[in-house]
C-alpha positions as CSV (number, residue, x, y, z in Angstrom):
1,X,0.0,0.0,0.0
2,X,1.7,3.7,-1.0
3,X,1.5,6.5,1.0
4,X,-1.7,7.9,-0.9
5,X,-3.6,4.4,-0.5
6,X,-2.7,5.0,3.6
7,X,-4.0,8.4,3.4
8,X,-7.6,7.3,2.1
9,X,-7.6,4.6,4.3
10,X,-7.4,7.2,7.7
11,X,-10.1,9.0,5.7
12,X,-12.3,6.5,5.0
13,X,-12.0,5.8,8.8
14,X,-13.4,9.4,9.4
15,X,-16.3,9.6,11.7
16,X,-18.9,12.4,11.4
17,X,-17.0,14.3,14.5
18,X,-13.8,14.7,12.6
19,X,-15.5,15.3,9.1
20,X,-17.2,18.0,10.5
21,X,-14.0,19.5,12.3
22,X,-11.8,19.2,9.1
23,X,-13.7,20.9,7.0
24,X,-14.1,24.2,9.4
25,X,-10.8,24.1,11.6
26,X,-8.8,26.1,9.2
27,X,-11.8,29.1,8.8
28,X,-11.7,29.0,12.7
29,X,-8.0,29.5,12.8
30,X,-8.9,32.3,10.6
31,X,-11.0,33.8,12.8
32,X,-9.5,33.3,16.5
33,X,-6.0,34.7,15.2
34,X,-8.0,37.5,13.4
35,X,-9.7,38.3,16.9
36,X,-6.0,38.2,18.7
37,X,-4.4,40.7,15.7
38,X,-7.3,42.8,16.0
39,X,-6.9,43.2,19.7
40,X,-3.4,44.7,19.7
41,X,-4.4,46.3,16.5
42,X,-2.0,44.6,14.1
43,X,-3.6,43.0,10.6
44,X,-5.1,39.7,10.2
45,X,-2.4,38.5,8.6
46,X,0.0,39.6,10.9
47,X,-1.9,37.0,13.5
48,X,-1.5,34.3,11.5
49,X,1.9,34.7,10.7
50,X,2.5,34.3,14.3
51,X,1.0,31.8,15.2
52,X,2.2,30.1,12.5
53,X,5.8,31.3,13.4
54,X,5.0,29.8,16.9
55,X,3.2,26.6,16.0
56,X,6.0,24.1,16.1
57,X,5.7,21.3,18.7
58,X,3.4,23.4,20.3
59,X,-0.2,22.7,21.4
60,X,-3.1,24.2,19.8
61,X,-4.1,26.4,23.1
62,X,-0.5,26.9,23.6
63,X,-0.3,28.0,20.5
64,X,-3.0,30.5,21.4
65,X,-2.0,31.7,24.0
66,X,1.5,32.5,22.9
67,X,0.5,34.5,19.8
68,X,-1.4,36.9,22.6
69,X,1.6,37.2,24.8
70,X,4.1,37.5,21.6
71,X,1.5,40.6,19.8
72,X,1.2,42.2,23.5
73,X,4.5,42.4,23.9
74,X,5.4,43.6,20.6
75,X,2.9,45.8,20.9
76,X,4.4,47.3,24.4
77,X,7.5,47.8,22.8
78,X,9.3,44.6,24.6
79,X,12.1,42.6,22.9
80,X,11.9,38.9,22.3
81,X,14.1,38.6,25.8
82,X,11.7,40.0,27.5
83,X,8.6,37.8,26.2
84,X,8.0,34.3,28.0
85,X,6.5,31.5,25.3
86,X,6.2,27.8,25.7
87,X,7.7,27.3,22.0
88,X,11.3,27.3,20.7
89,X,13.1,30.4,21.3
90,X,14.6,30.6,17.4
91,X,10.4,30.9,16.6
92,X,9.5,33.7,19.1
93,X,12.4,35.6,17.4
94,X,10.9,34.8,14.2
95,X,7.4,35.5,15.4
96,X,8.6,38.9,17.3
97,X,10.2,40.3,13.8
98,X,6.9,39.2,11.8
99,X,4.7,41.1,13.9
100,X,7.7,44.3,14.7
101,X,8.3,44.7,10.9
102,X,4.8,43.8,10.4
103,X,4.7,45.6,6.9
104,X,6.8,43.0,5.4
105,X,5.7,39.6,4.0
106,X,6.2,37.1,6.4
107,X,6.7,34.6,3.7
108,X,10.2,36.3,3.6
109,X,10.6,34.7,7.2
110,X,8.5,31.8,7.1
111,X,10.8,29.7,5.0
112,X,9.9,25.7,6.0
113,X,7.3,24.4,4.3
114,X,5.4,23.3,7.2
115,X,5.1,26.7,8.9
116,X,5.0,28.5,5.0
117,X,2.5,26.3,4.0
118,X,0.5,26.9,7.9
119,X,0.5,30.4,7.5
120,X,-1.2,30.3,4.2
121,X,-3.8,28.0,5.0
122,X,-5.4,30.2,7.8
123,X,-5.0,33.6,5.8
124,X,-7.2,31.9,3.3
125,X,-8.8,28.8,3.6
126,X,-10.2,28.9,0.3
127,X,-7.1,28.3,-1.2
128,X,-6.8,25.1,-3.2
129,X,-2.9,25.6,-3.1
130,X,-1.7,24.8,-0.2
131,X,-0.8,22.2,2.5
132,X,-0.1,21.5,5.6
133,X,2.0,18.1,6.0
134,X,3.3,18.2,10.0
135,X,4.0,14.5,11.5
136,X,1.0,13.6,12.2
137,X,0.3,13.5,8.8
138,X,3.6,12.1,7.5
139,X,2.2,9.2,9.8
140,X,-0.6,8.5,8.4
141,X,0.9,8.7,5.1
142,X,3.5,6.0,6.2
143,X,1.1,4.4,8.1
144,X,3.8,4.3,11.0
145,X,3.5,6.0,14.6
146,X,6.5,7.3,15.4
147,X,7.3,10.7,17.4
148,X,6.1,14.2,15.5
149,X,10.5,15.5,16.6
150,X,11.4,11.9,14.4
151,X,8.8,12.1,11.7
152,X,10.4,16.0,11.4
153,X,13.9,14.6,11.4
154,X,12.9,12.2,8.4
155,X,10.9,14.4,6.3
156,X,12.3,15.6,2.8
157,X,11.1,18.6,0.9
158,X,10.5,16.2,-2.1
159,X,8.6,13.9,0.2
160,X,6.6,17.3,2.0
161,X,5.8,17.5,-2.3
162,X,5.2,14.4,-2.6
163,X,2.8,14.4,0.2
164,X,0.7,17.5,-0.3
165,X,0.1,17.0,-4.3
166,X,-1.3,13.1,-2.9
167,X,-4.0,15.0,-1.0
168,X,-4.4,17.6,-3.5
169,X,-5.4,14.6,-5.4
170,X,-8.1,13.3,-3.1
171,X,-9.5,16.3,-2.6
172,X,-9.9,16.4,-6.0
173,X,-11.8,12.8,-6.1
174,X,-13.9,14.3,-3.5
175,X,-14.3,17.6,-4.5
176,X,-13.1,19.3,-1.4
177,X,-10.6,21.7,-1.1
178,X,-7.1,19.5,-0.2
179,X,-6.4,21.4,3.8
180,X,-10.0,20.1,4.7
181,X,-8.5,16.8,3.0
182,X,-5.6,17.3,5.4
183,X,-8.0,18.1,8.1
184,X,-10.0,15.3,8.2
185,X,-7.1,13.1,7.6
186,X,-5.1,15.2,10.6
187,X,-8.3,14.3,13.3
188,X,-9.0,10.9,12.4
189,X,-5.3,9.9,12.7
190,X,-5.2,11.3,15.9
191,X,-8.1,10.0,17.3
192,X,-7.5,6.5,16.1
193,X,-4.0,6.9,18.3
194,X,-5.2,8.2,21.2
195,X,-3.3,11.5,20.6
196,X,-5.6,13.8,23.0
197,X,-8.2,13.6,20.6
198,X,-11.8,15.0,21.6
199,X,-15.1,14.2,19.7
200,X,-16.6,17.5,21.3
201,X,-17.2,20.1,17.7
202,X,-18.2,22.3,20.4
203,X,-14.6,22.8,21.9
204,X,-13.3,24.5,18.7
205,X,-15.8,27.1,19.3
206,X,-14.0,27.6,22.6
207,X,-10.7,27.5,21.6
208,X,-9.9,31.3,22.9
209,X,-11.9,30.5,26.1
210,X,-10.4,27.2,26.4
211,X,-7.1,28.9,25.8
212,X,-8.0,31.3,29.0
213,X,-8.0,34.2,26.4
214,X,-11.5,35.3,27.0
215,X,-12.9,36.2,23.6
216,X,-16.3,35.2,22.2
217,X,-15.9,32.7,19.1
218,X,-17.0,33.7,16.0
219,X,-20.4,32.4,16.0
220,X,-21.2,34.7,18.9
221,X,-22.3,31.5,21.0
222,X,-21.0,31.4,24.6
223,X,-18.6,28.5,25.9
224,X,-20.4,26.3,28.3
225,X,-18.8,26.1,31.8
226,X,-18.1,22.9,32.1
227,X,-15.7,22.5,29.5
């Protein structure tokens, strides 16, 4: 079985929990790093960007809360020094000059696929272009568990290719665009491991809540309590 074979088969595995999360989670990304620019009054994109620039082995509320600290303390004139994140430090400098030169493209600074590739994915959705490959799917395409720090140790640009144009290609058999391929593909794989999956659709409506940020989601809809 090749690696496109592996990835329909984590697809086809797909319950209705992580079809439905797939095919919104990069619009809500949109949306919550939208909400966090806005705040400190810095562009969309410049969000993005950043939590791009932060993203690497870091966890989704994590991730969160780090692009708030990082834009506040841009914002407040701090230097990367001075700004406490629970990523790698060479990605809050990165992060710090994409949001203090914010009038530049950070594609000048976002130079590895996975993070170039992130970046574009949340500042438009829509775009059939790009794709996200991190380890967890460069799993499922090998159809082997191994740690996300090994799986990024192994990658190859022509295999990060290699990879996206195979679910470019699904998403063309299913007429969807490929990062809600990779989204779907990204949940299921994760769930079938174990890998602090949740079923809960409502959660991603609370990510900034969840993340102790305390912003309405986009819909407008409160976060319940007990989560």
């Amino acid at each position: 079985m090749d690696g496109m074979d592996n990835l329909r088969r984590v697809l086809w595995q797909a319950n209705q929990s992580d079809i439905q999360t797939g095919l919104v989670s990069w619009w809500k990304y949109k949306q919550l790093t939208r909400e966090i620019a806005w705040k400190y009054d810095f562009p969309p994109h410049i969000g993005a960007a950043v939590f791009s620039a932060l993203s690497p082995n870091n966890d989704y509320h994590g991730n969160l809360r780090d692009t708030d600290t990082l834009l506040c303390g841009v914002r407040l004139g701090k230097i990367p020094a001075d700004i406490s994140v629970s990523t790698y430090d060479n990605n809050k400098i990165k992060a710090w000059q994409i949001a203090h030169y914010c009038t530049d493209d950070p594609l000048d600074r976002l130079v590895f696929p996975k993070t170039r590739n992130f970046y574009l994915n949340i500042k438009d959705p829509s775009d059939p272009l790009p794709v996200t490959v991190d380890g967890h799917v460069y799993n499922a395409w090998r159809n082997q568990r191994i740690s996300l720090k090994g799986a990024a140790m192994r990658f190859k640009p022509a295999q990060y290719d290699e990879i996206a144009e195979a679910i470019r290609q699904i998403g063309a058999e299913y007429r969807m665009i490929p990062n809600q391929v990779q989204g779907v593909i990204w949940h299921t794989w994760r769930r079938l491991h174990g890998i602090k999956h949740t079923n809960q659709l409502e959660l991603w409506d609370c990510g900034a809540i969840s993340a102790r940020l305390g912003y309405q989601n986009f819909t407008g809809a409160a976060c319940s309590t007990a989560l």
